[in-house]
C-alpha positions as CSV (number, residue, x, y, z in Angstrom):
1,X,-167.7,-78.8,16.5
2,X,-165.5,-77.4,18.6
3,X,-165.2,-73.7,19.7
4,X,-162.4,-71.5,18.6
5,X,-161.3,-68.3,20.1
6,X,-164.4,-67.5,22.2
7,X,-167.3,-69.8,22.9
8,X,-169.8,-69.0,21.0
9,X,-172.8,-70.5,23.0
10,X,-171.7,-68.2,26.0
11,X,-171.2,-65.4,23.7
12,X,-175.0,-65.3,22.9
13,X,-176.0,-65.9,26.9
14,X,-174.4,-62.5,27.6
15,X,-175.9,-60.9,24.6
16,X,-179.3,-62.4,24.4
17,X,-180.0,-63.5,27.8
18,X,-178.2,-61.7,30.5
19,X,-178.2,-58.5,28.6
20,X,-181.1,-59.0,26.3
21,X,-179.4,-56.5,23.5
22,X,-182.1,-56.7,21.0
23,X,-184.0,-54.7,23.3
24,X,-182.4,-51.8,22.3
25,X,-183.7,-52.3,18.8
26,X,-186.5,-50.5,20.4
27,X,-185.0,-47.3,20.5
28,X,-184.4,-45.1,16.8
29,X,-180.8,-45.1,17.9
30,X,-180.5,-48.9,17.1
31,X,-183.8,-49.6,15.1
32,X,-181.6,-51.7,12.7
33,X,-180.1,-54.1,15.2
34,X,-182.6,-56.6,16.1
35,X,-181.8,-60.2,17.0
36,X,-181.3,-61.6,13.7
37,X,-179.1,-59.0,12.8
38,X,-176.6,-59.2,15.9
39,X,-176.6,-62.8,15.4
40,X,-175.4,-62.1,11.6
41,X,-172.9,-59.6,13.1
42,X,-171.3,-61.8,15.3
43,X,-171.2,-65.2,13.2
44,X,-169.6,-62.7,10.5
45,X,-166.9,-61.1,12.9
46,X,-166.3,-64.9,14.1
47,X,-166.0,-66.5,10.5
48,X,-163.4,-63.6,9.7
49,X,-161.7,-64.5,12.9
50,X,-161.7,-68.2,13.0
51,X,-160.5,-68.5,8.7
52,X,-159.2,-65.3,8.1
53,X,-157.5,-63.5,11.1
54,X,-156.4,-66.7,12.7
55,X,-154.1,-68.3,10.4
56,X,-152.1,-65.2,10.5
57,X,-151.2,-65.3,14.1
58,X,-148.1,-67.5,14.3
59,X,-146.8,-66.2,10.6
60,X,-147.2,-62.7,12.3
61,X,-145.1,-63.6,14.8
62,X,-142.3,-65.0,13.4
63,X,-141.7,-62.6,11.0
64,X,-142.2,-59.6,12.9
65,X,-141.4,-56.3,11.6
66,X,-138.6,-54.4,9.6
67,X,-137.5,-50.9,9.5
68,X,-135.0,-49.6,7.1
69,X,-134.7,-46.0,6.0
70,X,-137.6,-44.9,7.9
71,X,-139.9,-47.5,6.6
72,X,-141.9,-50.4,8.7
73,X,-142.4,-53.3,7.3
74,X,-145.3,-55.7,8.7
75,X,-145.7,-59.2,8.1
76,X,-146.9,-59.8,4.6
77,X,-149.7,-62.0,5.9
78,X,-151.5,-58.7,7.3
79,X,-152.2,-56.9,4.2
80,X,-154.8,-59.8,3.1
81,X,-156.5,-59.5,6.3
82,X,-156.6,-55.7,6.8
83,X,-158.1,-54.7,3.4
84,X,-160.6,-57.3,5.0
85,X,-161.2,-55.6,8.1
86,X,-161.5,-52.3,6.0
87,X,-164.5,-53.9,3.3
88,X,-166.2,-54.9,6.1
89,X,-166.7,-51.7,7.9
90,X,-165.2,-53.2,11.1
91,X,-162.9,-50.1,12.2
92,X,-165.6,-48.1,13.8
93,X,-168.4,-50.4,14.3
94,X,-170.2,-47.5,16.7
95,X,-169.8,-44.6,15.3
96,X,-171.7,-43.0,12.6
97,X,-172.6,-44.1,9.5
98,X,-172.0,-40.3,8.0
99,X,-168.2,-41.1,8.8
100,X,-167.8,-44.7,7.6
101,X,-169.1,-46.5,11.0
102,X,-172.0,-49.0,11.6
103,X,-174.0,-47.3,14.6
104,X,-173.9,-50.7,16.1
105,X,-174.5,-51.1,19.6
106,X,-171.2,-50.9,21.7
107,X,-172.5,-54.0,23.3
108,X,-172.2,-56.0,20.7
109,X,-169.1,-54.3,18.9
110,X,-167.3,-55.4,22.3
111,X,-168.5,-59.4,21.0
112,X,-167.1,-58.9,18.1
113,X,-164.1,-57.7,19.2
114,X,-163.6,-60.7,21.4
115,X,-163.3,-62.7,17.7
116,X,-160.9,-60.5,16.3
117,X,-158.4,-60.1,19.1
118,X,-158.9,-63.5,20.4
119,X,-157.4,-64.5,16.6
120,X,-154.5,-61.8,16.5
121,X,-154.3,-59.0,18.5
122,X,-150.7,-58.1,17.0
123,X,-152.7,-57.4,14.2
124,X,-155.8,-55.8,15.4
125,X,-153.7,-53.3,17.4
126,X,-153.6,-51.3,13.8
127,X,-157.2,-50.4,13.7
128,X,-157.6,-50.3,17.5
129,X,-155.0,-47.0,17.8
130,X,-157.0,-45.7,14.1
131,X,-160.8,-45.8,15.9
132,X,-159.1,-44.0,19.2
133,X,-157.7,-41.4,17.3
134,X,-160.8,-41.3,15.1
135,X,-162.8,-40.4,18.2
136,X,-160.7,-37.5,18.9
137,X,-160.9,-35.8,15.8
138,X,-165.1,-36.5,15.9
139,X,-164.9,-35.1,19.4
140,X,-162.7,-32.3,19.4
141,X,-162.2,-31.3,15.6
142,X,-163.3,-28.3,13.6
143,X,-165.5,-28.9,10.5
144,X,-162.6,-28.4,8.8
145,X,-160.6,-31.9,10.7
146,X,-163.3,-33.7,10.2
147,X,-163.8,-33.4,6.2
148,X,-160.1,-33.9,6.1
149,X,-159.6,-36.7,8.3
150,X,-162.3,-38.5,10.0
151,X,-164.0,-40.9,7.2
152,X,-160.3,-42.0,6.0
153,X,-159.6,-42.9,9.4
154,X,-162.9,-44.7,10.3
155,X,-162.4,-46.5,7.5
156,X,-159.0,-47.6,7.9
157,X,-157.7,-46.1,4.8
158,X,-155.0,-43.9,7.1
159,X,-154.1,-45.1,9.8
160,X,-153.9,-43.2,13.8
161,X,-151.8,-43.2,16.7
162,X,-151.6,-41.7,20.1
163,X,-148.1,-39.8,20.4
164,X,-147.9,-39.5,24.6
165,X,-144.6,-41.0,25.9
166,X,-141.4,-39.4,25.8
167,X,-138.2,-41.0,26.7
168,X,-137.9,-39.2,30.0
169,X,-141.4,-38.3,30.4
170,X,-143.0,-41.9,30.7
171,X,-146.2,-42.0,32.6
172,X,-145.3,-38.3,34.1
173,X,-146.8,-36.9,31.0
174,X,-146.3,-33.4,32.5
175,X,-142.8,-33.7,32.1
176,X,-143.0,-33.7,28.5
177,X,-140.9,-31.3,26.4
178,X,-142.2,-31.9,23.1
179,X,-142.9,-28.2,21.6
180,X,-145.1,-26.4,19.3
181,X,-144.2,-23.3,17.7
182,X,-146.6,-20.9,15.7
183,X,-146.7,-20.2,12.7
184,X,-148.0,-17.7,10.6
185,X,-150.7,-19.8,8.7
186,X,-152.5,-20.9,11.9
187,X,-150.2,-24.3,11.6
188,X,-147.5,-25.4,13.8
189,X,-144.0,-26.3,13.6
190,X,-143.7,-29.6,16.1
191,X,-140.5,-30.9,17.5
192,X,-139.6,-33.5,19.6
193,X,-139.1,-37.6,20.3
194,X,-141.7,-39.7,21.5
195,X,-141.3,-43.5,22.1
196,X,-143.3,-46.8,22.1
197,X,-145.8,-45.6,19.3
198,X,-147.9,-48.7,18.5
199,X,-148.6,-48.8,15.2
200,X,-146.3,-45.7,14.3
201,X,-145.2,-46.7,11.1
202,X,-146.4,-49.3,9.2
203,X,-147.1,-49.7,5.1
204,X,-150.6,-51.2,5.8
205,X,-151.9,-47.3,5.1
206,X,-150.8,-44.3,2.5
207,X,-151.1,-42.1,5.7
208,X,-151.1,-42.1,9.7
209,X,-152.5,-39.6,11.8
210,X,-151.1,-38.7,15.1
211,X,-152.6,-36.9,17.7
212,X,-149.6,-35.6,19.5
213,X,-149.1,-33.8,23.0
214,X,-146.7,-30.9,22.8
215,X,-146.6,-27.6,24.9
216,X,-147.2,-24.1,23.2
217,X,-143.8,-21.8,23.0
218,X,-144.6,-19.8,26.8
219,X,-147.4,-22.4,28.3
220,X,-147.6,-23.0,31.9
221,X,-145.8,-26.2,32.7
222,X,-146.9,-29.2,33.9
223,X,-149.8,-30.9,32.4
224,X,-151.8,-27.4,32.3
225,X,-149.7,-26.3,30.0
226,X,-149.9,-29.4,27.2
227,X,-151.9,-29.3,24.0
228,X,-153.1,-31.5,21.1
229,X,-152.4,-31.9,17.7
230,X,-152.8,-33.2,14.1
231,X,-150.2,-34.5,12.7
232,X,-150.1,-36.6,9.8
233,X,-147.3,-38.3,8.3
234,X,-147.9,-36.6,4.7
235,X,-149.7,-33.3,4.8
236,X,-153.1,-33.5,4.0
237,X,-153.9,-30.4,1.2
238,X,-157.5,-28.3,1.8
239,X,-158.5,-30.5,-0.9
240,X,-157.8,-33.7,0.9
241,X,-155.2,-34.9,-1.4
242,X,-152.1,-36.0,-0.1
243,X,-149.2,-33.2,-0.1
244,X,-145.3,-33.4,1.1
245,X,-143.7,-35.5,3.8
246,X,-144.2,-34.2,7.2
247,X,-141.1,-34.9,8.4
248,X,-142.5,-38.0,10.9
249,X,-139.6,-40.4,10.9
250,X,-139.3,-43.5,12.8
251,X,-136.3,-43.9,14.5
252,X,-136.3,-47.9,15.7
253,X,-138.8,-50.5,16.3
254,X,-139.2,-52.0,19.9
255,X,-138.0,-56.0,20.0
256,X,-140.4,-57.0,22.5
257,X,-141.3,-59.8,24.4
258,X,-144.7,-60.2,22.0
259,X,-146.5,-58.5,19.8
260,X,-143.8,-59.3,17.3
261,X,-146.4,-58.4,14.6
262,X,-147.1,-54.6,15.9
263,X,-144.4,-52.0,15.3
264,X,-143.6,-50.1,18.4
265,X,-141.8,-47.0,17.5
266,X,-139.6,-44.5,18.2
267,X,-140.8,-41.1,16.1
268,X,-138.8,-37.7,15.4
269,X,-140.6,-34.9,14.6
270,X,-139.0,-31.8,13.3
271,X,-135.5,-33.2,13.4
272,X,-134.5,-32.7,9.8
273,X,-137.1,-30.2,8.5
274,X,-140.3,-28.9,9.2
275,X,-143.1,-30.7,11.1
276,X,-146.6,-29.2,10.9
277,X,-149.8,-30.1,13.3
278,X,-152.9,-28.1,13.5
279,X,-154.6,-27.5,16.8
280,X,-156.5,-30.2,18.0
281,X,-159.5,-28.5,20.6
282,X,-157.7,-26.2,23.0
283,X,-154.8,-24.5,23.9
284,X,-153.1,-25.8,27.0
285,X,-156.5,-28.5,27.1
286,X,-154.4,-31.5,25.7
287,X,-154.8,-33.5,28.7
288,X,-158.3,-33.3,29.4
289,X,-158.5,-34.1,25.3
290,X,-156.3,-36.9,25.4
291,X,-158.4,-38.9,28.3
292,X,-161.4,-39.3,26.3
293,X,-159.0,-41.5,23.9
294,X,-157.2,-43.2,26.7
295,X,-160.2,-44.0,28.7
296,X,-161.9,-45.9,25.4
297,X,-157.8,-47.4,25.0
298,X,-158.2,-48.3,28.5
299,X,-161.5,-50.3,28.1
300,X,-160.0,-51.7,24.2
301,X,-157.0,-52.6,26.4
302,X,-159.3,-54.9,28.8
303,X,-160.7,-56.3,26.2
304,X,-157.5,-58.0,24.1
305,X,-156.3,-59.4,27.3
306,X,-159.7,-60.9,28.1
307,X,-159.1,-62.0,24.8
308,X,-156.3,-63.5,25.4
309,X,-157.6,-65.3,27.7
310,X,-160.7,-66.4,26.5
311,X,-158.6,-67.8,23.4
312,X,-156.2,-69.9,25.9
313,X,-159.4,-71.2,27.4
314,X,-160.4,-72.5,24.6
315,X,-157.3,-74.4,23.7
316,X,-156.7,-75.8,27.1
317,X,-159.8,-77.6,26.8
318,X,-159.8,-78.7,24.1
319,X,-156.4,-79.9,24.4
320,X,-157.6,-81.8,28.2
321,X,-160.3,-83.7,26.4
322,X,-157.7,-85.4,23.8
323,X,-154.5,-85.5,25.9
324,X,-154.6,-89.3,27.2
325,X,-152.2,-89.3,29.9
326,X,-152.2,-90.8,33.6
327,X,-155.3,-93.6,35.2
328,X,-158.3,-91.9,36.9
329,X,-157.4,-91.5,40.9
330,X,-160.5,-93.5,41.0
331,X,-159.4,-96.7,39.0
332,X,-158.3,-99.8,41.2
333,X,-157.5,-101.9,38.2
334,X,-153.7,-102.2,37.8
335,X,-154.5,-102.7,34.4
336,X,-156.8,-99.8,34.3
337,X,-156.4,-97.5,31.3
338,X,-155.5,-94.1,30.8
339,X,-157.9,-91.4,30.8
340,X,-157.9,-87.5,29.2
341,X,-156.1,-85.4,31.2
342,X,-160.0,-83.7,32.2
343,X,-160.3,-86.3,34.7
344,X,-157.6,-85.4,36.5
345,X,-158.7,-82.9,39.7
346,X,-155.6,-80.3,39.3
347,X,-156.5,-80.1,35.7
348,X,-160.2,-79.3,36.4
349,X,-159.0,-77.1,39.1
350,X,-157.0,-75.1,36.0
351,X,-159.7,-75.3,33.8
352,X,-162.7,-74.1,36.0
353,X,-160.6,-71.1,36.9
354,X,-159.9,-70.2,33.6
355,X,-163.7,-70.7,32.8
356,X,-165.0,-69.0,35.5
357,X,-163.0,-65.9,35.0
358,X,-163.2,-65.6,31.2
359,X,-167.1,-65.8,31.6
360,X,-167.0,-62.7,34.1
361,X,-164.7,-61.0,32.2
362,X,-167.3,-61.1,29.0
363,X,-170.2,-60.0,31.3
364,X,-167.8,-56.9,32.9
365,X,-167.2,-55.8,29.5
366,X,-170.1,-56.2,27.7
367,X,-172.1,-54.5,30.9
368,X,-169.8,-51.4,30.1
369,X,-170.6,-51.5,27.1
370,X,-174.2,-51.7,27.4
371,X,-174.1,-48.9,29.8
372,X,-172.5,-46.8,26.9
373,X,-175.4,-47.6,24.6
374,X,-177.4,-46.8,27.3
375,X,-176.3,-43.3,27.3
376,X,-177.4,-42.8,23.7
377,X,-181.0,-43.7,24.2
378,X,-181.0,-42.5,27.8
379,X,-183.6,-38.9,27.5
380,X,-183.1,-38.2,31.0
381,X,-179.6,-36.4,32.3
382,X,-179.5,-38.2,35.3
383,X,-179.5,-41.6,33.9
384,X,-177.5,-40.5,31.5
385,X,-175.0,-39.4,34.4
386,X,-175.5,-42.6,36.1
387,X,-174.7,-44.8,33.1
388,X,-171.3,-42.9,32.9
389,X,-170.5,-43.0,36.1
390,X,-170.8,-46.5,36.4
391,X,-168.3,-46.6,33.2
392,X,-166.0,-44.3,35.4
393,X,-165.6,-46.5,38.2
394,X,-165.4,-49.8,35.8
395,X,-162.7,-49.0,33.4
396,X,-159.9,-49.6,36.3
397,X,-161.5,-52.6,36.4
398,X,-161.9,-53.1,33.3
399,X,-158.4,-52.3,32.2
400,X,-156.5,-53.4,35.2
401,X,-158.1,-56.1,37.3
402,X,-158.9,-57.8,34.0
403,X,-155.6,-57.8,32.2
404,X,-153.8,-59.2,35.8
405,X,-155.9,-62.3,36.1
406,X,-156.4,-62.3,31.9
407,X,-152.5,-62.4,32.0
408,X,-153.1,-65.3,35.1
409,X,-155.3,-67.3,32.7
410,X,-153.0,-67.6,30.1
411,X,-150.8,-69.0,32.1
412,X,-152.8,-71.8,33.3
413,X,-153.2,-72.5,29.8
414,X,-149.7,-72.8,29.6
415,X,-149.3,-74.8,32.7
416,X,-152.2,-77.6,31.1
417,X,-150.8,-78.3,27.9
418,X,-147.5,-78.9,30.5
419,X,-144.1,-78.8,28.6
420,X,-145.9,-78.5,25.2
421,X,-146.9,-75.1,26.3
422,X,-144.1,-73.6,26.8
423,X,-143.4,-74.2,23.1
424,X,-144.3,-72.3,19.9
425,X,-145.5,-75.6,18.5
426,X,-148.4,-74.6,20.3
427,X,-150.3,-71.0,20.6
428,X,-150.8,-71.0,24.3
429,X,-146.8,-69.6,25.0
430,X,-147.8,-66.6,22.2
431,X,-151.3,-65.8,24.0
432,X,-148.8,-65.6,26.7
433,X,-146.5,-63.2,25.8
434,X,-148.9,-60.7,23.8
435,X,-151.5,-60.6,26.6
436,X,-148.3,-59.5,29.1
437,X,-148.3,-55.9,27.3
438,X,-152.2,-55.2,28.1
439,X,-151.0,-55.3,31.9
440,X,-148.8,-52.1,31.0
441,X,-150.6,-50.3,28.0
442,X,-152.2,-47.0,29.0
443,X,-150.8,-46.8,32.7
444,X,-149.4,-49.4,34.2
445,X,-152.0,-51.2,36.9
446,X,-150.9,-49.9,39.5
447,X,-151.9,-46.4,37.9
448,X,-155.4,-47.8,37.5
449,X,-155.8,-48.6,41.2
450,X,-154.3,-45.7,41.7
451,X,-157.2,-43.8,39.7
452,X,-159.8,-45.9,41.3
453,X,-158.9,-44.7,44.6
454,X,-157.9,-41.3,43.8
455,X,-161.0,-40.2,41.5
456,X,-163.3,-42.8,40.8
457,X,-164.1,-43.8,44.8
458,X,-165.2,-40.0,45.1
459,X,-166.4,-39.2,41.7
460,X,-169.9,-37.1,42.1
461,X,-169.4,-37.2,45.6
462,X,-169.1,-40.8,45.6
463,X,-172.2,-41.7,44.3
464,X,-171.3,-43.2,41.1
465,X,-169.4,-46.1,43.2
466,X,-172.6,-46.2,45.3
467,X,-174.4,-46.6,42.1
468,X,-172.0,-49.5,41.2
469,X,-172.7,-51.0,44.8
470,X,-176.8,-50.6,44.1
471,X,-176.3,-52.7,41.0
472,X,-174.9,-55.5,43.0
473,X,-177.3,-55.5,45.3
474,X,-180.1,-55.8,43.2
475,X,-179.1,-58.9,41.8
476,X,-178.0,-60.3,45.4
477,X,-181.9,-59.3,46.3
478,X,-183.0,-61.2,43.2
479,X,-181.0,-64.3,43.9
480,X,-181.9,-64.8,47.1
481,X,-185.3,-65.4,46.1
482,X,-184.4,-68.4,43.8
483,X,-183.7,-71.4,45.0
484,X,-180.4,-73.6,45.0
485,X,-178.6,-69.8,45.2
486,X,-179.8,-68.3,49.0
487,X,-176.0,-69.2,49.8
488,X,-174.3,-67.8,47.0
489,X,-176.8,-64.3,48.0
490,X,-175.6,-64.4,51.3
491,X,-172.0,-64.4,50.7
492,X,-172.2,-61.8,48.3
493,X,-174.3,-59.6,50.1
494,X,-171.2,-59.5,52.8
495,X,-169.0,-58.7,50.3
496,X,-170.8,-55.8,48.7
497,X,-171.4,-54.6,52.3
498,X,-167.5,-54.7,53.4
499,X,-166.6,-53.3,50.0
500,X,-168.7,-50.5,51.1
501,X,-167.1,-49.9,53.9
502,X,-163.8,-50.8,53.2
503,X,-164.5,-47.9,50.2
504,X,-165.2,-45.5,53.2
505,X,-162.2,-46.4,54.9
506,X,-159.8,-45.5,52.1
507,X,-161.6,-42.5,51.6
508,X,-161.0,-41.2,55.0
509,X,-157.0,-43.0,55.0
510,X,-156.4,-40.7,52.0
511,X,-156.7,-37.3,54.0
512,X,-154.9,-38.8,57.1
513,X,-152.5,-41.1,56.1
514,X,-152.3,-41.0,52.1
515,X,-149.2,-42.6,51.8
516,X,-150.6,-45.6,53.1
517,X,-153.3,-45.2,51.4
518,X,-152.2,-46.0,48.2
519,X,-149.8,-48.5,49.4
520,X,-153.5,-50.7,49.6
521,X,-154.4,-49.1,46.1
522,X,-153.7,-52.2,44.1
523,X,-155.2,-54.4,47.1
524,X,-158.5,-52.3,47.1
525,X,-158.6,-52.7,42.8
526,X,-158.8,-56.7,43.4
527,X,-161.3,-56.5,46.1
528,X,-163.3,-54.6,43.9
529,X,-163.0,-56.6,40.9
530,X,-163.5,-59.4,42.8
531,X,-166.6,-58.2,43.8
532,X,-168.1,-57.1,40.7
533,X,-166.7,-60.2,39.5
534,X,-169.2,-62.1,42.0
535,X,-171.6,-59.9,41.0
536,X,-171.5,-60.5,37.1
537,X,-171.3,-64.4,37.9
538,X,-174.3,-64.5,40.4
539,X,-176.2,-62.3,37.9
540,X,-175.3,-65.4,35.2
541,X,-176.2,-68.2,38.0
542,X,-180.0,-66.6,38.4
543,X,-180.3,-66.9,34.8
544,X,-179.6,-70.2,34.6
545,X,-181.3,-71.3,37.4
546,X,-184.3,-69.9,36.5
547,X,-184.4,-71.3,32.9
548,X,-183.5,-75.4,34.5
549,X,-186.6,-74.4,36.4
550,X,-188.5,-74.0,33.2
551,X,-186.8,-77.2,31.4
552,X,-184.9,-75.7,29.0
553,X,-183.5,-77.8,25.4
554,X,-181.9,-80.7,26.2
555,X,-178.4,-79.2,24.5
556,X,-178.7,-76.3,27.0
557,X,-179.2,-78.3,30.0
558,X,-174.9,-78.6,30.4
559,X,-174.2,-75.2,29.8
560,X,-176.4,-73.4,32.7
561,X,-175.7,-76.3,35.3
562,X,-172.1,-74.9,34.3
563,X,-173.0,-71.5,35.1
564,X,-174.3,-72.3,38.5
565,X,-170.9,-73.9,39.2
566,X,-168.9,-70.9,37.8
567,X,-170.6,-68.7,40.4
568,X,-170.5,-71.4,43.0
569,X,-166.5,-72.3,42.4
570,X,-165.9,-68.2,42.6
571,X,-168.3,-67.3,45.2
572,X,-167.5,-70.2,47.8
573,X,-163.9,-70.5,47.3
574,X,-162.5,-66.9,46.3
575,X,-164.8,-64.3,48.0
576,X,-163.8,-66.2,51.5
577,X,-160.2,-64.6,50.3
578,X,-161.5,-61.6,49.3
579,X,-162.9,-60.6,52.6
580,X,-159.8,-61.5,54.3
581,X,-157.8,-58.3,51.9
582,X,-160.0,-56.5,52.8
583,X,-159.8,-56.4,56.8
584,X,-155.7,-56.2,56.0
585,X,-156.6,-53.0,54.1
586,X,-158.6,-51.8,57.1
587,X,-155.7,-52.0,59.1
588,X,-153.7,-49.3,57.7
589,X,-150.5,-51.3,57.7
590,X,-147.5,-48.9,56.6
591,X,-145.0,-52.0,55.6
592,X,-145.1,-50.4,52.1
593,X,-144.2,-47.1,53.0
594,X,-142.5,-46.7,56.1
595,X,-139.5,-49.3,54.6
596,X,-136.2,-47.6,54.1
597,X,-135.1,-47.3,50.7
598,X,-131.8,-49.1,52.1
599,X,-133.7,-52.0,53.6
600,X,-134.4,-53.1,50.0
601,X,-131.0,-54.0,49.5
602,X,-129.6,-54.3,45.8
603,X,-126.3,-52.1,46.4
């Protein structure tokens, strides 16, 4: 049969055999999750993808959504599919049961999620904005939030948001002028206009949730000066029942170039009566709130455009074993016949770069997920410091290297169906145009290579990306000591090496010439995820190796000669490339910056 959406055979190699997750079953944190019963998990969240979820994805997006008189409309299809996702607990597969969630291992929830945003991920933004602000009001909340809000939300029954940009504002979140007045209750009155609100309004819920930024009346400005709220679109009572409208009203709905299922919004609070919030943590600690959202929405971002991805994957070959078109190069018959477009070399050429990518990308994120699981069973603070600095320094790559080449992917899937993809009568132009957004969502990419170089590079005094560098060399160390893979070893123990030093080099650039510095920002984020790319696929090729050296089933035999090829294809042919960008970004070159604003022309 073929696969749909993800493939499920590699699904379970990153799981079961490069990650061995049923370990953790060991550990009273995850008693409950043996093999068996992540195998149940993910044939579950696939079958709910694959004959549920899926069908909805080109309805979804042709008809879109509606406002009128303050009300969004979704497509109709959704409602079917989103009580589903509510009966089967899938909102907040990791969080605790006391508050509707699973406990499930984030490892594994990351698998899942493949499924689901794979099959619609118009759709899935809903829930994916609910968990996020779900996690704020578990971590920041007063007894009191939590009995009012958190099990509705972890179990989808209201709906959450994350209200951050402002019209002028954008990604200069200091700038915003949102503002929060005091009232005599303890509430506060809330007015202002924020923009592109995924899932803002919508009548999937009775109630949304938004966590909004807003400065205190007399706060310092900047971002020191911001603060969080609750603020729900009807007022929750003491009791929990629902009271008034809170005077949340949506504006206008983005038309965008996809997601034409999620409604983007444009919300006024306060503007024609009286908007209420209650303090959310801190005064004038909003910020430092707010990133423990956006740094999960940054790694749920990654994950919809690997999605994406993976998805397009799938349908490209598929689509290349039955599209008869064009005589082998080989054939000397004139009479020869034609052949599936597979045979073709720029075809396979396509298609082994979307594999080899969409396998890394699965290993990335699951490893970061597994290093979050690893925290909760970790007794020691220093691993548990390690595990989260190696999160740190992965969710730029997580979030931006892997939506830039998920976004890459899809178009090769595009470019293999040929004409035919670049029409709706197939999916591959949609996974197209909904992966483009992750690129953007919670800071642009260049804003996550700006992070990497700013923060993560020196986070704990740079040891966390020394950490990071450790990993890899662990597994070059291991590979060089099975054979078939000495070469592989020795390319990417060059790599790690200049990534070290080409690290170092920034580091220094920053205090001397920081301009220029960042003008190789983006350039250093793709030598890094390169690298760790490398590093995920080599890990996968000793693997496979070493289970042909043991003879595995005959059924197998296919899929780990195909791993070996992944990580020779990306290791022989792209990290040649890689160390070339890195020597340009050892040369400081000030192109970038030292360009008059003239020379670019445009007047």
């Amino acid at each position: 049969m073929a696969q749909v959406i993800a493939d499920r055979r590699d699904v379970d190699f990153v799981l079961h055999e490069q990650f061995e997750v049923e370990k953790l079953s060991k550990y009273e944190q995850f008693a409950d999750f043996n093999k068996k019963t992540v195998d149940l998990i993910i044939s579950e969240a696939r079958n709910l993808a694959v004959k549920e979820i899926l069908p909805t994805q080109k309805p979804g997006d042709e008809e879109g959504c509606t406002l009128k008189n303050g009300e969004v409309t979704v497509p109709e299809c959704f409602h079917k599919i989103y009580d589903l996702l509510k009966e089967g607990e899938w909102v907040a597969m990791c969080d605790d049961p006391e508050w509707g969630g699973q406990g499930m291992p984030q490892s594994v929830a990351l698998a899942a999620e493949n499924y689901f945003n794979g099959a619609n991920f118009p759709f899935i933004l809903y829930s994916l904005l609910t968990h996020g602000a779900g996690k704020l009001v578990e971590t920041f909340g007063t007894e009191e939030q939590k009995k009012l809000f958190l099990k509705n939300i972890y179990t989808g029954h209201w709906g959450g948001t994350m209200l951050l940009t402002e019209p002028e504002a954008g990604s200069d979140v200091g700038a915003l002028t949102t503002v929060a007045v005091k009232n005599d209750d303890g509430t506060y009155s809330i007015t202002g206009n924020k923009i592109f609100i995924s899932s803002g309004e919508n009548n999937l819920v009775e109630n949304i949730i938004h966590p909004v930024l807003a400065r205190i009346e007399g706060a310092p400005p900047g971002t020191a000066g911001i603060s969080l709220f609750l603020v729900p679109k009807i007022w929750v009572n003491e009791d929990g029942s629902l009271g008034e409208f809170n005077d949340v009203v949506c504006t206008g709905i983005e038309e965008k170039m996809g997601l034409h299922g999620s409604s983007t919004c444009s919300l006024a609070l306060g503007g024609k009566g009286q908007c209420r919030g209650t303090l959310l943590g801190k005064e004038n600690k909003g910020m430092s709130a707010m990133f423990v959202m956006m740094n999960e929405a940054r790694l749920h971002v990654g994950v919809p455009g690997f999605s994406c991805a993976s998805a397009s994957y799938i349908n490209a070959v598929n689509y290349a074993r039955e599209r008869v078109q064009g005589k082998n190069l080989e054939a000397t018959a004139k009479d020869a016949p034609s052949v599936p477009i597979i045979q073709h070399p720029d075809v396979r050429r396509m298609l082994l770069t979307m594999k080899t990518y969409t396998e890394g990308m699965r290993s990335v994120l699951c490893y970061i997920g597994l290093c979050e699981d690893m925290i909760k069973i970790s007794e020691s603070p220093e691993e548990k410091s390690k595990y989260q600095g190696l999160i740190d320094v992965l969710i730029p790559i997580a979030k931006g290297y892997i939506t830039d080449k998920a976004f890459e992917m899809c178009g090769h899937g595009v470019n293999i169906y040929g004409g035919y993809g670049y029409t709706q009568e197939y999916p591959q132009e949609q996974l197209l145009r909904d992966c483009k957004i992750t690129q953007l969502y919670e800071g642009t990419n260049g804003i996550q290579a700006m992070d990497l170089i700013g923060r993560k590079l020196g986070l704990n005094k740079g040891q966390s990306f020394k950490d990071l560098l450790a990993e890899m060399n662990n597994t070059v160390e291991t590979a060089k000591g099975v054979k078939g893979l000495e070469g592989f070893a020795a390319t990417m123990e060059k790599a790690v090496s200049k990534l070290a030093e080409t690290g170092k080099h920034l580091t220094t650039a920053k205090s001397e010439k920081i301009m220029n510095a960042f003008g190789n920002a983006y350039s250093f984020l793709e030598v890094t995820g390169d690298a760790v790319m490398a590093w995920m696929l080599l890990w996968r090729a000793v693997i496979a190796a070493q289970k042909l050296e043991a003879g595995p089933k005959k059924k197998d035999i296919a899929f780990y000669e195909g791993q070996i090829k992944s990580a020779q294809f990306f290791i022989n042919t792209l990290i040649p490339l890689t160390l070339a960008k890195m020597d340009v970004i050892s040369t400081d070159d000030g192109a970038v910056v030292e360009i008059s604003e003239d020379a670019f022309g445009g007047k």
